[in-house]
C-alpha positions in Angstrom: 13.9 8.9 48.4 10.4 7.3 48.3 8.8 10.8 47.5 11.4 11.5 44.8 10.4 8.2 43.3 6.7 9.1 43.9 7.2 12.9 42.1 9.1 11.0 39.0 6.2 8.9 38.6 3.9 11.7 38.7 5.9 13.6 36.4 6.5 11.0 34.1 2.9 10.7 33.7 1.8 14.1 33.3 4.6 14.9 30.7 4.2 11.8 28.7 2.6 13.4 26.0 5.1 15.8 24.9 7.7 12.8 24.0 4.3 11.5 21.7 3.9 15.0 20.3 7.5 15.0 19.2 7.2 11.6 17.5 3.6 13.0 15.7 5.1 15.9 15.0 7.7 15.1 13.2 6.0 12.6 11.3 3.5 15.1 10.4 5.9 17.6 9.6 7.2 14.4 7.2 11.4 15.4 9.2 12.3 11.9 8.9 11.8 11.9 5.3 13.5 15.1 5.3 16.6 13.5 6.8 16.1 9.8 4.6 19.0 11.0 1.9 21.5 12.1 4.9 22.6 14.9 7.5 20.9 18.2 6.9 21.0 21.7 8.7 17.9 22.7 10.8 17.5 25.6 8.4 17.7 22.9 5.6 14.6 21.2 7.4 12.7 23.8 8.1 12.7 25.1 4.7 12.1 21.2 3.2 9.5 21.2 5.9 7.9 24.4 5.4 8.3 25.8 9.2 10.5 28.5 10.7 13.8 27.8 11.1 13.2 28.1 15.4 10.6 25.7 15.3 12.6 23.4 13.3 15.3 23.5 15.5 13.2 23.1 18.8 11.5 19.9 17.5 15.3 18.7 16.3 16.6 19.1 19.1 13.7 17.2 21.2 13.7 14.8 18.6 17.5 14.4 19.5 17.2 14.5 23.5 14.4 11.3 22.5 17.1 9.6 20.2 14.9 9.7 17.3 17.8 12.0 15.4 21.4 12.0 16.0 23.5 15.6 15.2 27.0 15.6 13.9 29.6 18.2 15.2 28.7 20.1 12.5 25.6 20.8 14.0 23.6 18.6 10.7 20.7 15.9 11.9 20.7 12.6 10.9 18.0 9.8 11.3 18.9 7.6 14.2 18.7 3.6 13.1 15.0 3.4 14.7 14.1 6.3 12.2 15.8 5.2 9.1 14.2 1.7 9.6 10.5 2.8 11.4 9.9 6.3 10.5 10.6 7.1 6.5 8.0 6.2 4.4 10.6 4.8 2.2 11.6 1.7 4.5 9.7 -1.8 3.8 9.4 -1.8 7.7 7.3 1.7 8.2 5.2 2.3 10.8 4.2 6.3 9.5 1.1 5.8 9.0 0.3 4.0 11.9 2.1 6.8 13.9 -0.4 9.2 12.0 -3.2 7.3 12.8 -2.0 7.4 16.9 -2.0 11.5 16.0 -5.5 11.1 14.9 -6.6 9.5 18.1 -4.6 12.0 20.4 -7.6 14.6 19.7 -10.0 12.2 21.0 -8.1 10.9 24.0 -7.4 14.6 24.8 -10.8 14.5 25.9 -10.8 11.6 27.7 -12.7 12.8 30.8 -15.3 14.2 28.7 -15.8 10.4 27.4 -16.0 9.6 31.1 -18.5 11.7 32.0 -20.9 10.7 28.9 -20.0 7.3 28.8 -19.5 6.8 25.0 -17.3 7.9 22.5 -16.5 11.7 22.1 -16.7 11.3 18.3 -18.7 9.4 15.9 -16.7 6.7 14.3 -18.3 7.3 10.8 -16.2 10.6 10.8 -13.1 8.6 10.8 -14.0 5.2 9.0 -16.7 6.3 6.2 -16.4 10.3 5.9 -12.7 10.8 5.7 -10.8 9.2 3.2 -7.3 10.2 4.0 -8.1 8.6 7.6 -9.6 5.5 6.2 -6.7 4.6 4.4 -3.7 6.1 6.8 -5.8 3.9 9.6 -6.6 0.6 7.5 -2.2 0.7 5.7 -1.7 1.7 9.6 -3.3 -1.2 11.3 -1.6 -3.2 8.3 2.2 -2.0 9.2 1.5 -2.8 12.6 0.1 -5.9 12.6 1.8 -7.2 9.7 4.4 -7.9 12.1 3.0 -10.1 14.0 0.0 -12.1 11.6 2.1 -15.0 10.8 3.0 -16.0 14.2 -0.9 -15.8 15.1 -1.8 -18.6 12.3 1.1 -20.6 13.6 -0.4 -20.7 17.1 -3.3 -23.6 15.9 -3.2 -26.2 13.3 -5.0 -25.7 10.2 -6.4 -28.9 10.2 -6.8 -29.2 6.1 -8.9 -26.4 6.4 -9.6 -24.5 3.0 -11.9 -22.1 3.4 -11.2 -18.8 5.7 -13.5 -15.9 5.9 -11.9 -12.6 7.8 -14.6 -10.3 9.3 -13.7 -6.6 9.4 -10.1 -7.8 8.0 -9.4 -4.6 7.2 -6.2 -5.0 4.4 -5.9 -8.3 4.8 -3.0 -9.2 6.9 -4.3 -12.1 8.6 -5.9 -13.5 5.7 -2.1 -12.9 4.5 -0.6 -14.6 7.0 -3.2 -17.1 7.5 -2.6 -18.1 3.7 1.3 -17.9 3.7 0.9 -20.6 6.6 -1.7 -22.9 5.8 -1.3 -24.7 2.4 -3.7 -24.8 0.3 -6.0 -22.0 2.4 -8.0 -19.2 0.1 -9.8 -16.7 2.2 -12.4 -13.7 1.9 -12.3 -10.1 3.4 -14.9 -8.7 4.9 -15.2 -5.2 5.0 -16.4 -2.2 4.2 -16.5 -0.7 0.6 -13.1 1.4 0.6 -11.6 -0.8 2.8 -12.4 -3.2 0.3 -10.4 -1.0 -2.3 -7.4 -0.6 0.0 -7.5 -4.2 0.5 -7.2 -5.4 -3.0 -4.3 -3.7 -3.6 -2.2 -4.9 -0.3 -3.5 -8.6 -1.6 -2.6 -8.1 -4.9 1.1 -6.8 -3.8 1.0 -9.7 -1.5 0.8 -12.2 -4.4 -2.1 -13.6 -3.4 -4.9 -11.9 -5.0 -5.8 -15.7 -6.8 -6.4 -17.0 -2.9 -7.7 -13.9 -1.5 -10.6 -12.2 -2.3 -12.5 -8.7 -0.6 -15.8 -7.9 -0.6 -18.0 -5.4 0.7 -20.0 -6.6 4.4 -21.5 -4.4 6.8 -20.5 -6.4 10.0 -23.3 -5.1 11.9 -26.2 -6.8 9.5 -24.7 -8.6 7.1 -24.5 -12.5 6.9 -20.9 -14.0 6.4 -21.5 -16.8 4.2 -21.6 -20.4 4.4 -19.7 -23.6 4.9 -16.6 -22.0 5.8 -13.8 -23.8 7.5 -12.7 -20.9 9.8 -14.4 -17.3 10.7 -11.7 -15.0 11.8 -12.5 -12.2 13.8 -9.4 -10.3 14.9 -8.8 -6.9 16.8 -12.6 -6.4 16.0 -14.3 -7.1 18.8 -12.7 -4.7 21.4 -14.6 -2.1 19.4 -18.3 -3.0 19.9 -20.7 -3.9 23.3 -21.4 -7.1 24.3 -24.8 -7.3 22.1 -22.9 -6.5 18.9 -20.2 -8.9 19.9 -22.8 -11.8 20.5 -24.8 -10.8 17.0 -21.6 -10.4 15.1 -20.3 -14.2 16.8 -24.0 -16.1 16.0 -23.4 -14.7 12.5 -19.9 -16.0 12.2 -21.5 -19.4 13.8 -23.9 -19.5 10.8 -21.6 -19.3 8.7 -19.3 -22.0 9.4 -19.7 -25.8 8.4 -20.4 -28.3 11.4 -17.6 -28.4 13.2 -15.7 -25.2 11.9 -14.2 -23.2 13.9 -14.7 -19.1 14.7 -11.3 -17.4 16.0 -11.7 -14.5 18.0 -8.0 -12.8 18.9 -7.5 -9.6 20.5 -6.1 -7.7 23.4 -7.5 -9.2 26.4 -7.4 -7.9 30.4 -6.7 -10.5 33.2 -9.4 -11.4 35.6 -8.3 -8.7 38.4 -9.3 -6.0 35.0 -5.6 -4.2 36.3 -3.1 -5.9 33.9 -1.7 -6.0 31.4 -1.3 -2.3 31.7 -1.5 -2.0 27.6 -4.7 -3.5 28.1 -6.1 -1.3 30.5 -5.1 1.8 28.4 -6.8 0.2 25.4 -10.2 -0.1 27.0 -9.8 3.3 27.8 -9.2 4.3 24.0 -12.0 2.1 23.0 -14.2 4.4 25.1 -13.4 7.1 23.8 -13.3 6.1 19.8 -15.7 3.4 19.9 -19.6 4.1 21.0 -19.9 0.4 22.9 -16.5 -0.8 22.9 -14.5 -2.3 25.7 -11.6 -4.6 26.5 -13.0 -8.0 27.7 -11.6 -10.5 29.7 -10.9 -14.0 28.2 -14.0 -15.0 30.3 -16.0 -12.8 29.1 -15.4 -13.5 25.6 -15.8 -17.4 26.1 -19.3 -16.7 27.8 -20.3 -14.9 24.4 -18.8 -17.5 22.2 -20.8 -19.7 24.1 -23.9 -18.0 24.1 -23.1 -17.6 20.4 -23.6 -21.3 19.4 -20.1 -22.6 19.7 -18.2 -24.5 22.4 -14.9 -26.4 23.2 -13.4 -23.0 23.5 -9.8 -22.5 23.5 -7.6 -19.8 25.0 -4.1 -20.3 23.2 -1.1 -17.3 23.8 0.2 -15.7 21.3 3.4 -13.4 19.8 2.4 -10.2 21.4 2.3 -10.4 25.9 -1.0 -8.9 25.8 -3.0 -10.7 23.0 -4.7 -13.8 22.7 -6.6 -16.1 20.2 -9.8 -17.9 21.6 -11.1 -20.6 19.6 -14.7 -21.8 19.5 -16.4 -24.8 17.5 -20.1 -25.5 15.9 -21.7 -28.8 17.0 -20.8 -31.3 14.3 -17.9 -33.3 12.9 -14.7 -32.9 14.9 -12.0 -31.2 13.7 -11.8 -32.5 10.4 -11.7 -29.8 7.7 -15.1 -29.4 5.3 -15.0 -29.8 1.8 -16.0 -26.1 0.5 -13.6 -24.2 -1.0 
């Protein structure tokens, strides 16, 4: 019995990609739309999905066996629940383009051991983030789907303490200035990104509702100063993507630009101490060595001693929504916790 267990595992792990390739797939192939007004044939699909009937009715039938589709005794598909509500670009709870955007990355984790052998990312990031806008804006409406989810309960995990000045560093569409702003009265925030992120990002403020306490502008994170006498820096799921000299430029930065006693929030993915859990965790420092040149999962440790080493203190590790992820929260030297005056 043990070895049985031992070859399911195994197996298990070796197949795994084929049930994500189904998933890409079929999002790709744009099925779940397909199937968004009701039951169709597979020859119905394949022809609204512009593949051979066979092919249609392989990945339908995966898709199926994965309960991603139902089929009817008439042999027609239908979306399963999770489909109708996750996978149609219709529903207000998509996650298609994120799924696109784990497609994207498939091609460089494929190569995984080559990014272990070199030690660095097996393709430049500017060939995602600055050279291909379909990318840029399936990863940056992605990231936003995904973490939309889960924004709010991130501002609710600290007090605002009157603050009224937020400034979001690589914020990407906005969503935690969103959330931040939808949970702290009287907050207006900045994004902080590049140029057509910037784009992208007035357009998810604007359908927000908040485009007259949110603003975007154009920052190059690696050079750029953030500003001044702000109330909070925000730098979130940012820093898993660069080394530990970037991390500590990009924090003295966010230090500068904060009024005395503000506070710079740093929230993330984050390994325990023994670096073997959570398992997510592990996985995603593995991803960031393969997409980002320098990038790494740290431990909350770690990312205190940079904080520190940044300029701020009194740092915080609080939990948060998702098992893995936490927010650490560093101050400047200066006035407690009361909130400045800019705004």
């Amino acid at each position: 019995m043990a070895l049985d267990l031992a070859l399911t595992q195994v197996s298990q792990l070796a197949f795994g990609y084929w049930h994500s390739q189904v998933l890409i797939a079929a999002v790709e192939l744009s099925v779940f739309d397909a199937l968004a007004d009701g039951p169709l044939s597979a020859e119905e699909v394949a022809e609204r999905c512009a593949v051979p009937t066979d092919s249609a009715l392989r990945l339908l039938d995966a898709a199926t066996a994965l309960r991603l589709l139902t089929r009817g005794a008439d042999g027609g598909y239908s979306n399963s629940r999770t489909a109708e509500r996750l996978l149609t670009t219709g529903s207000p709870e998509s996650l298609v383009r994120w799924v696109r955007v784990m497609g994207r990355w498939y091609q460089p984790w494929g190569r995984l051991g080559q990014a272990l052998e070199q030690g660095r990312a097996v393709e430049d990031r500017n060939e995602r983030l600055t050279d291909d806008p379909a990318y840029v804006e399936d990863f940056i409406l992605g990231m936003h789907e995904y973490n939309s989810r889960t924004a709010e309960a991130v501002a609710r995990a600290l007090p605002a303490e009157d603050a009224r000045r937020l400034i979001d560093v690589g914020g990407g569409a906005g969503s935690y200035s969103i959330a931040f702003c939808r949970v702290w009265e009287g907050l207006r925030a900045e994004v902080v990104d590049l140029a057509p992120v910037v784009e992208l990002a007035g357009k998810v403020i604007g359908e927000a509702g908040l485009a007259d306490r949110i603003t975007a502008r154009t920052g190059d994170y690696y050079q750029d100063a953030f500003g001044t006498d702000a109330d909070v820096v925000l730098l979130s799921n940012v820093l898993h993507q660069e080394s530990p000299e970037n991390c500590l430029s990009i924090l003295g930065r966010s230090a500068a630009a904060l009024r005395p006693g503000g506070r710079v929030l740093v929230h993330g993915h984050f390994l325990e101490e023994s670096r073997t859990a959570p398992v997510f965790t592990t996985l995603h420092n593995l991803s960031a060595l393969a997409l980002w040149s320098g990038g790494r999962s740290y431990t909350t440790d770690e990312m205190a001693e940079l904080m520190t080493a940044a300029g701020l203190s009194d740092i915080e590790v609080l939990p948060t929504a998702e098992q893995s992820a936490r927010l650490l929260v560093g101050r400047t030297a200066g006035s407690g916790s009361a909130a400045g005056s800019a705004g």
